[in-house]
N, C-alpha and C positions, 0 to 999 in steps of 0.2 A: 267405447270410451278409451282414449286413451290417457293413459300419466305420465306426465314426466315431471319426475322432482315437485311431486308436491301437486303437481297443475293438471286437474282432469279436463280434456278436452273434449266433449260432444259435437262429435259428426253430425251432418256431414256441415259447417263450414268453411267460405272460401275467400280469398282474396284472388282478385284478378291480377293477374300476370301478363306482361306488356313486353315486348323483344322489339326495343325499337329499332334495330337495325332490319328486322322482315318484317316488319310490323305483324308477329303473330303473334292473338291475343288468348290465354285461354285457364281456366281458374286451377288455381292452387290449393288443394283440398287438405285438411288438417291429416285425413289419414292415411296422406302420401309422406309424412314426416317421420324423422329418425329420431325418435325420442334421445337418443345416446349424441348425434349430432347438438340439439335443440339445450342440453344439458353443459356441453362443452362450451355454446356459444355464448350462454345467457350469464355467465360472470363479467363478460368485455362487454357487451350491451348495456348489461346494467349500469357499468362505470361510463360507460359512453352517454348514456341520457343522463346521469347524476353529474355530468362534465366534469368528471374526475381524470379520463383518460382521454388522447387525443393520438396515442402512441400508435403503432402498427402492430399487432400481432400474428402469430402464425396462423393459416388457415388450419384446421383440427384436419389431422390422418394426411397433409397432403402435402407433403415438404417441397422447401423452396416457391411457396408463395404467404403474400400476407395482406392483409387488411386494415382499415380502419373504417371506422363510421361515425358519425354524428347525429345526436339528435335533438330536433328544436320544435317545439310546441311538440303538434301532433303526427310528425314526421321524422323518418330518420333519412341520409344518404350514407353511403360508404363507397368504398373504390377495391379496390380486389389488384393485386401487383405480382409481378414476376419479382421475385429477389433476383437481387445485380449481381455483380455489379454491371450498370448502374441498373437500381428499379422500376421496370416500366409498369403506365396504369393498365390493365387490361379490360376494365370493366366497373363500369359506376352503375349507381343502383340508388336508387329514390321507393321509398316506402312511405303510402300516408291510409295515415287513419284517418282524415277527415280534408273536406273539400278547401280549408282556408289556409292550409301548409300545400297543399296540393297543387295546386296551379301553379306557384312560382317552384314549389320543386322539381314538377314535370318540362315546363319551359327554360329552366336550368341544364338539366338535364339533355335540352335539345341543343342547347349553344355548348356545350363540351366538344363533340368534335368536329372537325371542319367537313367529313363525308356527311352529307345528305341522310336525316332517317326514314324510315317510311311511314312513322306517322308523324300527325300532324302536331305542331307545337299548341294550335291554339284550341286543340279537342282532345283536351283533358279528362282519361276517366272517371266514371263516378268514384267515391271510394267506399270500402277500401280497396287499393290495388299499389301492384309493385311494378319497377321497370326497371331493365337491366339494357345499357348501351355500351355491346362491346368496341372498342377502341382498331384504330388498325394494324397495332401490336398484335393480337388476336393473330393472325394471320401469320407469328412465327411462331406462336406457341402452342401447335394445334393441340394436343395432349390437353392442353386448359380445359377445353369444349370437354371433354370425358366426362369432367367433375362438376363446370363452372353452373351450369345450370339447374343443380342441385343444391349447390351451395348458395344459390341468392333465394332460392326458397326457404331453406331453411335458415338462412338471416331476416328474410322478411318473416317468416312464422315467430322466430326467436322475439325479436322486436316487437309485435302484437303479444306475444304472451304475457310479455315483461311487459307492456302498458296496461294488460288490460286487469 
């Protein structure tokens, strides 16, 4: 089990993980999570689904990037940014806990950028699962890749804890 702040988590579950730009699909298990990460994030989360916040914050340990997310019913999105000047997006991320936020936030998620992804807009996973569509900013900030895919795990885990 793990704890974090309060929240004991029972192994082993998972949320599916979606990389729409390779389309590799592959689950996200609670006890690949940084409690100390899942701690830092879940103040902005919180205030992001209470729609208190809309602002950008800093990514936690990882200077010179930041974020925002939003979240509506049973869904969150966010975006991940280089600080500027000026700020580019690097990377949007759709999170659903259930299938009636999910389709329009997957299919969202597909018209974001103009490169082709590899999967398909209208085979939407079951949920719950998470997708991250890097941008082709990506491509000047290789350093991002180091961290980036760690960090939308633990925003999508952040995000299920705090709902559930």
């Amino acid at each position: 089990m793990i704890a974090c702040t309060g929240i004991a988590i029972n192994p082993p579950m998972f949320i599916r993980h979606v990389a729409l730009n390779t389309g590799r699909v592959q689950d996200a298990r609670n006890d690949e999570i940084d409690p100390a990460m899942i701690a830092a994030l879940r103040p902005f989360i919180a205030k992001a689904c209470a729609r208190q916040s809309a602002q950008a914050v800093a990514v936690p340990a990882v200077a010179g990037y930041s974020f925002t997310a939003r979240c509506s019913g049973r869904c969150m999105t966010a975006s991940v940014y280089a600080d500027g000047p000026p700020s580019v997006r690097l990377c949007s991320i759709a999170v659903a806990r259930h299938s009636g936020c999910g389709a329009p936030a997957w299919r969202a998620l597909h018209a974001l950028e103009p490169l082709p992804p590899a999967t398909d807009p209208a085979r939407v996973p079951p949920a719950p699962w998470f997708a991250e569509l890097l941008t082709s900013a990506i491509e000047d900030d290789a350093d991002a890749l180091t961290w980036l895919n760690d960090f939308t795990r633990y925003l999508a885990w952040t995000y299920f804890l705090e709902k559930s």
